[in-house]
MIMIZA-899513 format. One record per residue (C-alpha): residue number from 0; x, y, z. Coordinates in nm, 3 decimals. Example, Ala and Ser with C-alpha at 12.3 -4.5 7.8 and 13.67 -1.06 7.14 Angstrom:
// residues 2
{num=0; x=1.230; y=-0.450; z=0.780} .
{num=1; x=1.367; y=-0.106; z=0.714} .
//
This chain:
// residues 316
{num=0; x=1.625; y=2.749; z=0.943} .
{num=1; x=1.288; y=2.516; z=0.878} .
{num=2; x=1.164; y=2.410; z=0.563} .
{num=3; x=0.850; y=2.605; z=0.621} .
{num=4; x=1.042; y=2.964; z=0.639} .
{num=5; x=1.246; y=2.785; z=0.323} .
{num=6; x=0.951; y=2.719; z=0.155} .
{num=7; x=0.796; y=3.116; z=0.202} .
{num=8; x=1.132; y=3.229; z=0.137} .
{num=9; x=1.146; y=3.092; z=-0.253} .
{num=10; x=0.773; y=3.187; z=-0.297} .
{num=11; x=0.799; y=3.537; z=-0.252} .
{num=12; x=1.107; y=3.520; z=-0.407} .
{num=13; x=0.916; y=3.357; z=-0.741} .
{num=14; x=0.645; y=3.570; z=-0.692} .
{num=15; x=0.813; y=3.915; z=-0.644} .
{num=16; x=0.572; y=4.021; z=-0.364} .
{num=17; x=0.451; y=3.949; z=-0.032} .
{num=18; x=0.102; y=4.021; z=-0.087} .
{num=19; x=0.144; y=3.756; z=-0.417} .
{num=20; x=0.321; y=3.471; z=-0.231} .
{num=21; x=0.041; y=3.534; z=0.032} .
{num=22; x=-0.217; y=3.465; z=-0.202} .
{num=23; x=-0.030; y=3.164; z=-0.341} .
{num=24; x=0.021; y=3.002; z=-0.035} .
{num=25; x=-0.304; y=3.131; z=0.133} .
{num=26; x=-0.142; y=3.249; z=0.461} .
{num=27; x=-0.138; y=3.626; z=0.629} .
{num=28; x=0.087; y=3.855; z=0.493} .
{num=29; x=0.221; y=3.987; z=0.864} .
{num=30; x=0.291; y=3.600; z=0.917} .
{num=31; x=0.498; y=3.527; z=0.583} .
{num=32; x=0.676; y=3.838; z=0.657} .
{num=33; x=0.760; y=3.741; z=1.009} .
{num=34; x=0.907; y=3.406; z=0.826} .
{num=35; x=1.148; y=3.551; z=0.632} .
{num=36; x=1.285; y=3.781; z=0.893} .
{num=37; x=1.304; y=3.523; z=1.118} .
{num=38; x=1.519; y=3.324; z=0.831} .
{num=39; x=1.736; y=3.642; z=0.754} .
{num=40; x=1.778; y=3.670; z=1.140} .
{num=41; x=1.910; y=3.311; z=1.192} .
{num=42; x=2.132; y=3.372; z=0.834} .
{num=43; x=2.255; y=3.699; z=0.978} .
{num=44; x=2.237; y=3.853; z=0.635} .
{num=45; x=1.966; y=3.998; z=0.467} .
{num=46; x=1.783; y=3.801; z=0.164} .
{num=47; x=1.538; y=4.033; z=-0.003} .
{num=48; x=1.526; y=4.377; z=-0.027} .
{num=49; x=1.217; y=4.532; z=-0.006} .
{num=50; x=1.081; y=4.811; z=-0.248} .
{num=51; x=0.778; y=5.004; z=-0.379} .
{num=52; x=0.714; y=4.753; z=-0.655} .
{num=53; x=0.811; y=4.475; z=-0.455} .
{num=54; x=1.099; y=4.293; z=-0.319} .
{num=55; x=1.448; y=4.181; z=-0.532} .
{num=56; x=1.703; y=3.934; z=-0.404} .
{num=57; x=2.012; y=3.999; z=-0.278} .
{num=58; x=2.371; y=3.785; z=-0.361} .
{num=59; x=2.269; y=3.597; z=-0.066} .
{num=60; x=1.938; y=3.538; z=-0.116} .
{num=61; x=2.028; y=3.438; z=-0.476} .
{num=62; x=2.283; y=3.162; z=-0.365} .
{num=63; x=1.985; y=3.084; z=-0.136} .
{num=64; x=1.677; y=3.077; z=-0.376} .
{num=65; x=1.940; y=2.807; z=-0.559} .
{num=66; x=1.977; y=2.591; z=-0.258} .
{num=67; x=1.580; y=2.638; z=-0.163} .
{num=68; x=1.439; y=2.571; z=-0.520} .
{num=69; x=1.671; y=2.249; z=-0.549} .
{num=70; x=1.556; y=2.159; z=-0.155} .
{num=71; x=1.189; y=2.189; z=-0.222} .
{num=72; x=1.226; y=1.949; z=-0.509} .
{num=73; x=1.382; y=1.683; z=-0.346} .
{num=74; x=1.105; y=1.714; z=-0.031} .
{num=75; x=0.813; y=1.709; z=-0.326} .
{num=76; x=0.996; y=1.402; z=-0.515} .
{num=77; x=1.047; y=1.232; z=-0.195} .
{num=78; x=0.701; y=1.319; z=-0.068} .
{num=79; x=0.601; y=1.189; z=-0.400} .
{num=80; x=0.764; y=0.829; z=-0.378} .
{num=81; x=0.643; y=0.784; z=-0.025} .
{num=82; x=0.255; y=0.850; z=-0.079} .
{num=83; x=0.324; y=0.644; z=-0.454} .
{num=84; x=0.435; y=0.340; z=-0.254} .
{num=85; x=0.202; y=0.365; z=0.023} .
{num=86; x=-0.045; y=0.132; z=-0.134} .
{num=87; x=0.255; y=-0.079; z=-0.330} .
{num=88; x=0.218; y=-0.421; z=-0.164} .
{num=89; x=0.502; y=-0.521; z=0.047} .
{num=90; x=0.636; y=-0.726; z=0.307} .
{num=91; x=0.563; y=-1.120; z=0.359} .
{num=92; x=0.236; y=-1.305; z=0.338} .
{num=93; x=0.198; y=-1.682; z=0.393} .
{num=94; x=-0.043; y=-1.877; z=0.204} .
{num=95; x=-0.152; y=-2.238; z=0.305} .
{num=96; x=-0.343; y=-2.467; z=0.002} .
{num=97; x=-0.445; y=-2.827; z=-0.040} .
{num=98; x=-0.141; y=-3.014; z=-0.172} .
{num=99; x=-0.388; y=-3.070; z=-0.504} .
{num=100; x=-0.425; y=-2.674; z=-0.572} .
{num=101; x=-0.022; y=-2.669; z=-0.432} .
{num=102; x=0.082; y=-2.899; z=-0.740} .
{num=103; x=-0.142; y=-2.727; z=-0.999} .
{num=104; x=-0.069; y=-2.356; z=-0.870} .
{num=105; x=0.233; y=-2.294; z=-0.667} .
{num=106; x=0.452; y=-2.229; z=-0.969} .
{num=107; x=0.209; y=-1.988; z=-1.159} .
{num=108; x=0.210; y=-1.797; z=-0.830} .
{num=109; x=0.557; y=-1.771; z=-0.754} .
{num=110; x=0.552; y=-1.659; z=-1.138} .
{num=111; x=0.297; y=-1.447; z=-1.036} .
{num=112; x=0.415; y=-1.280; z=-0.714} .
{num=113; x=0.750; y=-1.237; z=-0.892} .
{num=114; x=0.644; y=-1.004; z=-1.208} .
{num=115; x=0.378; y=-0.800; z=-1.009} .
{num=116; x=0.504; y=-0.830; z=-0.609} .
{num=117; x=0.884; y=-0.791; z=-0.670} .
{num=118; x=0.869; y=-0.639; z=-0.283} .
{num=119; x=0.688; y=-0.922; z=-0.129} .
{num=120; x=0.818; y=-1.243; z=0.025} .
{num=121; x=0.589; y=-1.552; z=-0.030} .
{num=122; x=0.582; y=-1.871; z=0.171} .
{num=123; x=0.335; y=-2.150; z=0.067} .
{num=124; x=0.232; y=-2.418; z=0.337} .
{num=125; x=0.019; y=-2.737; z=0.264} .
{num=126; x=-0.271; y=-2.888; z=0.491} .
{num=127; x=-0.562; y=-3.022; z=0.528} .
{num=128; x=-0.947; y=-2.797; z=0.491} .
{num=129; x=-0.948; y=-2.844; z=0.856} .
{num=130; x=-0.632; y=-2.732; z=0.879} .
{num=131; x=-0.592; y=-2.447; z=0.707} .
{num=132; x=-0.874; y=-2.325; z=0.835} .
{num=133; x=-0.736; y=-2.303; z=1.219} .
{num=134; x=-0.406; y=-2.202; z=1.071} .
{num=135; x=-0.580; y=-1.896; z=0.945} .
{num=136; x=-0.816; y=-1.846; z=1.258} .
{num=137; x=-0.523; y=-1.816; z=1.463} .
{num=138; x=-0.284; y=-1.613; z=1.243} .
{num=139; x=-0.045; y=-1.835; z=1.157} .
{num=140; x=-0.124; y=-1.831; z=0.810} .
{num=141; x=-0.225; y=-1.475; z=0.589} .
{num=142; x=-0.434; y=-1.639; z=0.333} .
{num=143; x=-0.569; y=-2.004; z=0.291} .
{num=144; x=-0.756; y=-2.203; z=0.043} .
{num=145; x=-0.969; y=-2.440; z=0.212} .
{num=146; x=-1.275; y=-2.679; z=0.106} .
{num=147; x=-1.620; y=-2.654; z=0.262} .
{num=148; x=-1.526; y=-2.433; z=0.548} .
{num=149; x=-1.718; y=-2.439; z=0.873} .
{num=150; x=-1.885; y=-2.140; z=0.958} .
{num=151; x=-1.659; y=-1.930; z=1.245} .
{num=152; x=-1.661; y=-1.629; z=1.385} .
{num=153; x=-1.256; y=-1.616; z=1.324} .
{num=154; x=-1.295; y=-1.668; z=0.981} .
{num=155; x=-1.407; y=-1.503; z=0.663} .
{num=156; x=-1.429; y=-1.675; z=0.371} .
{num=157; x=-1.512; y=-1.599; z=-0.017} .
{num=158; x=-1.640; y=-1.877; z=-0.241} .
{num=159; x=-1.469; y=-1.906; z=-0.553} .
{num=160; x=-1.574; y=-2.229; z=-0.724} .
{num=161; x=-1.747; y=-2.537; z=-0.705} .
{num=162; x=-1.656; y=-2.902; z=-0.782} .
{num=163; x=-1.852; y=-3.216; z=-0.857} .
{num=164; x=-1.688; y=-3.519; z=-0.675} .
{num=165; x=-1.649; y=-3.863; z=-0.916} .
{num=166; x=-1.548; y=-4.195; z=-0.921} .
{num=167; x=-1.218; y=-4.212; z=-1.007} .
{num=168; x=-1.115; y=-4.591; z=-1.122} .
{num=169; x=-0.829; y=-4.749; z=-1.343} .
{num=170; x=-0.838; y=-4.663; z=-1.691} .
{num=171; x=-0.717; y=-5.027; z=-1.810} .
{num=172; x=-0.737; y=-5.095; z=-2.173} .
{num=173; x=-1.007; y=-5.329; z=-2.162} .
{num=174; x=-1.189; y=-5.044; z=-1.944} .
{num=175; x=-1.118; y=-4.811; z=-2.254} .
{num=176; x=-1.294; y=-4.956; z=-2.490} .
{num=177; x=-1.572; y=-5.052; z=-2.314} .
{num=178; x=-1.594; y=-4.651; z=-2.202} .
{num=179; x=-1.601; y=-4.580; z=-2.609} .
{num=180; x=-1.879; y=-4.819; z=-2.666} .
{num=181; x=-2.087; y=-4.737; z=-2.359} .
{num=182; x=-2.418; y=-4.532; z=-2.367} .
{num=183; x=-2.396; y=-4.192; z=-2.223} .
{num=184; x=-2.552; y=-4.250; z=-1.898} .
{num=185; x=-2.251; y=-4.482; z=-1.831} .
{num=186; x=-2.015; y=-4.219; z=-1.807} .
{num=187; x=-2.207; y=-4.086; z=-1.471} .
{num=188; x=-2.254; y=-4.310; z=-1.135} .
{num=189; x=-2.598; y=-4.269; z=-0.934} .
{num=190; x=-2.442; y=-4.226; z=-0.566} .
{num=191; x=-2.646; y=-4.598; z=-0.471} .
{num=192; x=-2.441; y=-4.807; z=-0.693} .
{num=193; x=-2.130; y=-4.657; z=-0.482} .
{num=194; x=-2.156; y=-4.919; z=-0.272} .
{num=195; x=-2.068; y=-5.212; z=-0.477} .
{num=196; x=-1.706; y=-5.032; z=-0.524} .
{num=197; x=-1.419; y=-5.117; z=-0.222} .
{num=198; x=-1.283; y=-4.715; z=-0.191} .
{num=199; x=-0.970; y=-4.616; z=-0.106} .
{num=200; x=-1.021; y=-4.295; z=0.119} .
{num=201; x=-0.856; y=-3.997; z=0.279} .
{num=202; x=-0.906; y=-4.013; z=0.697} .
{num=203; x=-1.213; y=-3.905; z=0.836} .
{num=204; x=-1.104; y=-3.550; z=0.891} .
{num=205; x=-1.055; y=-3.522; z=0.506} .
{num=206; x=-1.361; y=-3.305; z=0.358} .
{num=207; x=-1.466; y=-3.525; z=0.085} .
{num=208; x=-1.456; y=-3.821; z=0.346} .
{num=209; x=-1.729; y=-3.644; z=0.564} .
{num=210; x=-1.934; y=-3.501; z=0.236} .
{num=211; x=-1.944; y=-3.937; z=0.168} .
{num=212; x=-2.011; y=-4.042; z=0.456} .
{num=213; x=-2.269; y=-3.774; z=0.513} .
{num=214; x=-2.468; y=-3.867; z=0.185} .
{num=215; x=-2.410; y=-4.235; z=0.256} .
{num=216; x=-2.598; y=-4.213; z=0.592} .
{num=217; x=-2.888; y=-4.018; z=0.454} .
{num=218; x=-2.949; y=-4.267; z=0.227} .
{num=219; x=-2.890; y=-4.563; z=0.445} .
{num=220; x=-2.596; y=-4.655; z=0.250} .
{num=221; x=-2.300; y=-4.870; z=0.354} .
{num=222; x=-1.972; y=-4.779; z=0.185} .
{num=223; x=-1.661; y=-5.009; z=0.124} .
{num=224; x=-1.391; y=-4.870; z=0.295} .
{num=225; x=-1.123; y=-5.088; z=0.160} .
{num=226; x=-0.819; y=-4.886; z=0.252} .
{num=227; x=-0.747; y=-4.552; z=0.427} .
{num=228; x=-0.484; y=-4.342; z=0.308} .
{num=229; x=-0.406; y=-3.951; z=0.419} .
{num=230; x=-0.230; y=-3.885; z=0.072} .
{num=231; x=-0.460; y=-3.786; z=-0.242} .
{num=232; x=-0.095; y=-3.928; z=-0.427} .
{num=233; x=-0.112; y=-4.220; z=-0.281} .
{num=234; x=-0.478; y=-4.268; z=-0.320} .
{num=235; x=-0.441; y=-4.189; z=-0.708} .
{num=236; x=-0.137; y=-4.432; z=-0.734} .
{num=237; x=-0.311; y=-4.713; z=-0.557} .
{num=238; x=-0.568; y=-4.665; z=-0.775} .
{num=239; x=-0.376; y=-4.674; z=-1.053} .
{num=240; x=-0.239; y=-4.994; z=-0.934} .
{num=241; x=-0.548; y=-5.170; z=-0.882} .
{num=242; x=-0.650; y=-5.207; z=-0.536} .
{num=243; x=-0.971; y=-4.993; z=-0.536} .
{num=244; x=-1.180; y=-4.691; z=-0.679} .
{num=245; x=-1.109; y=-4.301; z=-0.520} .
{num=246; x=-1.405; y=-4.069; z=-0.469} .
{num=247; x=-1.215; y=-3.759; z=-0.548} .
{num=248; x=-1.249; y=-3.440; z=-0.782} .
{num=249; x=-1.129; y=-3.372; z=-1.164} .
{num=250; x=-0.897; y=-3.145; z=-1.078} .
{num=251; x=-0.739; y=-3.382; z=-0.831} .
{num=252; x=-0.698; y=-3.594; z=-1.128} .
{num=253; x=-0.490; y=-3.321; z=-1.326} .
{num=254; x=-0.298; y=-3.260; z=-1.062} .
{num=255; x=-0.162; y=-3.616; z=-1.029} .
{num=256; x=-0.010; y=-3.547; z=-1.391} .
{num=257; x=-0.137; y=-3.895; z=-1.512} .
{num=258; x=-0.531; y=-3.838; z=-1.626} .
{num=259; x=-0.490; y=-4.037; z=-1.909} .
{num=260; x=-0.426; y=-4.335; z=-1.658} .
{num=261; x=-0.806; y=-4.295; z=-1.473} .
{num=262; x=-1.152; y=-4.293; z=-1.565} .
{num=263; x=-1.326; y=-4.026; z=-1.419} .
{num=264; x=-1.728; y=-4.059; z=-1.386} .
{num=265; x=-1.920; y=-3.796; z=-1.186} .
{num=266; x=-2.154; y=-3.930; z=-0.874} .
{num=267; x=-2.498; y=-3.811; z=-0.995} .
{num=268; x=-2.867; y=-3.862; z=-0.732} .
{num=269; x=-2.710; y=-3.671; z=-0.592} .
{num=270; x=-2.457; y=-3.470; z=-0.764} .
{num=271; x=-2.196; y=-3.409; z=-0.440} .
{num=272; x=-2.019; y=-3.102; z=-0.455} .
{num=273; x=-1.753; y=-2.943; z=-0.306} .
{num=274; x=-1.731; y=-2.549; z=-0.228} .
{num=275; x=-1.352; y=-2.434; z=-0.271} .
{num=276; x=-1.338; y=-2.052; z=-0.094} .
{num=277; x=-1.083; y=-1.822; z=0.018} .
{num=278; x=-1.035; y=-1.772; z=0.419} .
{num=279; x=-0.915; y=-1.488; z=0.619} .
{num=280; x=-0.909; y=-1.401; z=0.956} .
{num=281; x=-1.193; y=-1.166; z=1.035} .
{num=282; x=-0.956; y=-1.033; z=1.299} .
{num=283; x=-0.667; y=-0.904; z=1.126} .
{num=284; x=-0.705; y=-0.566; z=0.892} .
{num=285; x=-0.632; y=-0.634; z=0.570} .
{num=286; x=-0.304; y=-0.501; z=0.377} .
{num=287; x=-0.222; y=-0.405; z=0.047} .
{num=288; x=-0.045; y=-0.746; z=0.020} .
{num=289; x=-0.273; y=-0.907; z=0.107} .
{num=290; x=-0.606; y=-0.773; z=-0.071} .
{num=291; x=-0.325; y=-0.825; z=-0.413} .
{num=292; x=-0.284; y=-1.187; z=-0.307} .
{num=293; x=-0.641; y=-1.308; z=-0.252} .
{num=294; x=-0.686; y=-1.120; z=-0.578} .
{num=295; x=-0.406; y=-1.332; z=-0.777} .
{num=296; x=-0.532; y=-1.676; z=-0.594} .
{num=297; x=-0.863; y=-1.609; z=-0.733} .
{num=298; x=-0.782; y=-1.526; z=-1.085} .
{num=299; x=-0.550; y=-1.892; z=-1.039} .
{num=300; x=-0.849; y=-2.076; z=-0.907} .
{num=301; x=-1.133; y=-1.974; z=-1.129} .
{num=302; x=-1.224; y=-2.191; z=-1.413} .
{num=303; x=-0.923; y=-2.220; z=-1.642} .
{num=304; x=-0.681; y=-2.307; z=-1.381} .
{num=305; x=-0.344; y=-2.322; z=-1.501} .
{num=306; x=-0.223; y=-2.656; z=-1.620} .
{num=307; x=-0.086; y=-2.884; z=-1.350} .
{num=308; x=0.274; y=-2.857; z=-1.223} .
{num=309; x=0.518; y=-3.147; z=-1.188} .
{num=310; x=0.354; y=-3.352; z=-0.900} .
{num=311; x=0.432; y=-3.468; z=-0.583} .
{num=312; x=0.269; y=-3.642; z=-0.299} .
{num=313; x=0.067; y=-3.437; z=-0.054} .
{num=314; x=-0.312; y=-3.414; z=0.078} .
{num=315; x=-0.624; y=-3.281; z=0.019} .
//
């Protein structure tokens, strides 16, 4: 017995002909015929029997029809849940982000991944641009947020937003009120005065370090590098402290938890921005998981970014 002869068996049965279950199931008569004799044959006992109006079953082919109908269902539910899930993402995708996005998003996407992904595993890793870029070239990471990304054949990447960098400084009280009773134009920095500022500054693979230094040497500028630190944390807490002004963006700010504590003016002649995108290898197909993913970061990383988690050190 095979489910196809099953299958012919409970359609002429239904139908009450073999010319009808023919028609319905768009094969030859001589071959659905050959079916169910070929069933009845391996049964030993006759199913139908044939007359001038059609055919009638038999006790067997009654206990039969049962078992078929109740078969044929389960195949067509089953067939059913397969071809429903067959897009359903699944399986485990690892996404790397700047330790800034990583405090401000990793708990809205767990949140995230757990109401609409319930069958995928996520791991989130934390790294540098440069980085996470490589880690995504080579595979070793699904999905990766990543800051002004070098153009590479390994890579494709999706811009999602941009982002002015500022001056981030201590927001002393004396500081406040002078901010309240300054003119507008104080509350922006031309990119020439940066040089009267001693900066503390990520290393020189750090993105925002190169888009400074860049700018600085175009315009013939030399910057005060008065301390070099690879966490945005411990730039922001330094600051904080005292010892120096940050070049860094808003949302940097946010994610430290303590904007009230910093005075944030954006670097104007030129404005500097930086490009956040999406990268993915250009050599690996994309899955269902995936494709779900890179939508969820981007609906996290558009303007309106959820509020910033409880932080913690970590880099840009």
């Amino acid at each position: 017995m095979n489910l196809k002869q099953l299958e012919y068996f409970v359609r002429v049965a239904e139908a009450g002909s073999f010319s009808r279950a023919a028609m319905i199931l768009k094969v030859a008569q001589p071959a659905l015929s050959r079916q169910v004799r070929l069933l009845e044959t391996d049964l030993r006992t006759a199913l139908l029997l044939r007359t001038g109006r059609g055919v009638v079953l038999t006790e067997a082919g009654k206990r039969l029809f049962e078992h078929g109908t109740g078969i044929l269902q389960l195949l067509a539910h089953a067939r059913h849940d397969i071809e429903s899930r067959r897009d359903e993402p699944a399986g485990a995708i690892v996404i790397a982000l700047p330790p800034t996005l990583a405090r401000l998003l990793t708990m809205p996407l767990v949140e995230a991944f757990r109401q609409q992904l319930p069958r995928a595993r996520l791991a989130v890793v934390e790294g540098f641009s440069t980085h996470i870029a490589e880690w995504v070239a080579t595979g070793r990471v699904d999905l990766g947020a990543v800051y002004d990304p070098e153009p590479a054949p390994a890579l494709e990447t999706a811009p999602v937003r941009e982002e002015a960098l500022c001056l981030v400084s201590a927001a002393t009280p004396s500081a406040r009120r002078r901010a309240r009773s300054e003119p507008a134009e104080a509350h922006v920095l031309e990119f020439a005065e940066l040089p009267r500022y001693p900066l503390i500054v990520p290393e020189r693979a750090h993105t925002f370090r190169r888009l400074l230094e860049a700018q600085a040497a175009r315009q013939g500028l030399k910057l005060d590098v008065a301390w070099e630190m690879s966490s945005v944390q411990s730039i922001l807490e330094l600051v904080r402290a005292g010892y120096g002004h940050a070049v860094l963006t808003e949302s940097a700010v946010r994610a430290s938890g303590r904007a009230a504590d910093y005075r944030v003016r954006p670097l104007v002649r030129p404005q500097l921005v930086t490009a956040l995108c999406l990268a993915v290898s250009a050599h690996k197909p994309a899955t269902p998981l995936r494709r779900h993913a890179m939508r969820l970061l981007l609906e996290l990383l558009r303007p309106g970014a959820p509020p910033a988690a409880r932080s913690h050190n970590g880099t840009r």
